[in-house]
C-alpha angles and dihedrals in degrees: 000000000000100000080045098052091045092056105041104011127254098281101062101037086053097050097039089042084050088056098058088039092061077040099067094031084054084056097041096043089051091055097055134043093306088216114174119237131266121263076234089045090050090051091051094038093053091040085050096046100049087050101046086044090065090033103058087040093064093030089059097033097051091047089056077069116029123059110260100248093049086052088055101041092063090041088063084072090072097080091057093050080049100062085046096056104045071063099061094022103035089036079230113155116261123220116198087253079088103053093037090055091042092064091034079056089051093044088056096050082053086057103055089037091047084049075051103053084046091059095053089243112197122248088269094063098067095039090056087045092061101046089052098048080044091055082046087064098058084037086072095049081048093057089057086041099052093051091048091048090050095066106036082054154021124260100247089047082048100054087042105053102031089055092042079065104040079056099042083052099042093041085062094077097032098095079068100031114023120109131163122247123238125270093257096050090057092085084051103049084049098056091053093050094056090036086054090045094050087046097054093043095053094041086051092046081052110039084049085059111035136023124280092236083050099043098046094055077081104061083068078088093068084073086075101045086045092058106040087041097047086045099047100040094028108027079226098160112214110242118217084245093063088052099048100046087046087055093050087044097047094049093039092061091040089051091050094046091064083082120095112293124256091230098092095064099023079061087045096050095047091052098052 
């Protein structure tokens, strides 16, 4: 996606890779039960949509100017938002675990900008900092959704039509916007659709079966693809500031998921 945003722009990697995407959840859905979906899956599936719509465009636009490493440092603030918000959204009891990891989480993200600054970043650093800690924000909204979603539908109804909206939302502006790749981008663009259909297949069998605290303790992993991939594609090195803030950020949401697990009342919820 990142190879893909920096030669044709966010916009346009984001509505022709949505495309492919309806395309393999098409082929998937016409192989199974084609149910349609609930009036409560539809709900979930648009709310979902538009979120993970604004979400993915300052996520990718951001990574087309901050280090990888860096993008996925300050994502790993989302689980503790999270927590914060199945409190205000779930109506679940909070315990202080969840404050004190929030700011933990912050301090972490002032690391990694301070280890910035340091470095003379230009001007498009911190403006790619700040959509990604943006898209880190309705990350965190995505995370309740998702496990909301899970259990209301199946994963191949969930990669359809959530990307059936991400492409309905993004087709509005494309009279204006839209313009096709060219020929030898097309392999490419390919590669990122089926590599978003198998993602989102694999998050909604998950997030039907465990916990979303639980769940998103794996996503600590993505530090290390992000810095052997950012390294070996971009030759993008990996600062002990990076390092440092990722470690704060990633024990301060651990710290914060040994509180009782948003699945009780994400399960209520979805049943009333």
């Amino acid at each position: 996606m990142k190879l893909l945003v920096i030669a044709i722009g966010v916009y346009n990697t984001m509505l022709w890779r949505s495309f492919g995407n309806v395309a393999i959840g098409l082929g998937l859905w016409s192989l199974g039960d084609r149910r349609w979906p609930s009036r409560t899956a539809w709900r979930l599936h648009g709310a979902r949509g538009a979120v993970t719509t604004a979400m993915a465009l300052l996520f990718f636009w951001g990574i087309a100017r901050v280090p990888l490493t860096l993008a996925v440092s300050i994502g790993y603030t989302a689980p503790v938002m999270a927590l914060l918000l199945a409190a205000l959204v779930l109506k679940e009891r909070i315990d202080w675990r969840a404050p004190v990891a929030s700011l933990a989480a912050l301090a972490g993200v002032g690391v990694i900008l301070a280890g910035q600054a340091r470095g003379d970043a230009p001007p498009d650093v911190w403006w790619g900092a700040a959509a990604i800690f943006a898209s880190a924000i309705l990350y965190a909204v995505n995370l309740i959704l998702a496990r909301l979603q899970a259990l209301a539908a199946g994963p191949v109804e969930v990669a359809l039509v959530q990307s059936l909206v991400v492409l309905v939302i993004l087709g509005c502006a494309a009279p204006w916007l839209a313009v096709p790749p060219p020929a030898s981008l097309w392999p490419l663009i390919a590669l990122a659709a089926g590599l978003g259909s198998i993602s989102m297949l694999l998050l909604a069998w998950a997030y039907a079966r465990g916990s979303a605290s639980y769940l998103a303790s794996s996503e600590y992993t993505s530090f290390v693809w992000a810095a052997a991939l950012g390294w070996t594609v971009f030759g993008e090195p990996v600062s002990g500031w990076t390092l440092a803030g990722a470690g704060v950020i990633v024990a301060a949401c651990l710290f914060a998921a040994r509180r009782r697990d948003v699945v009780a009342t994400a399960t209520l919820q979805s049943q009333t």
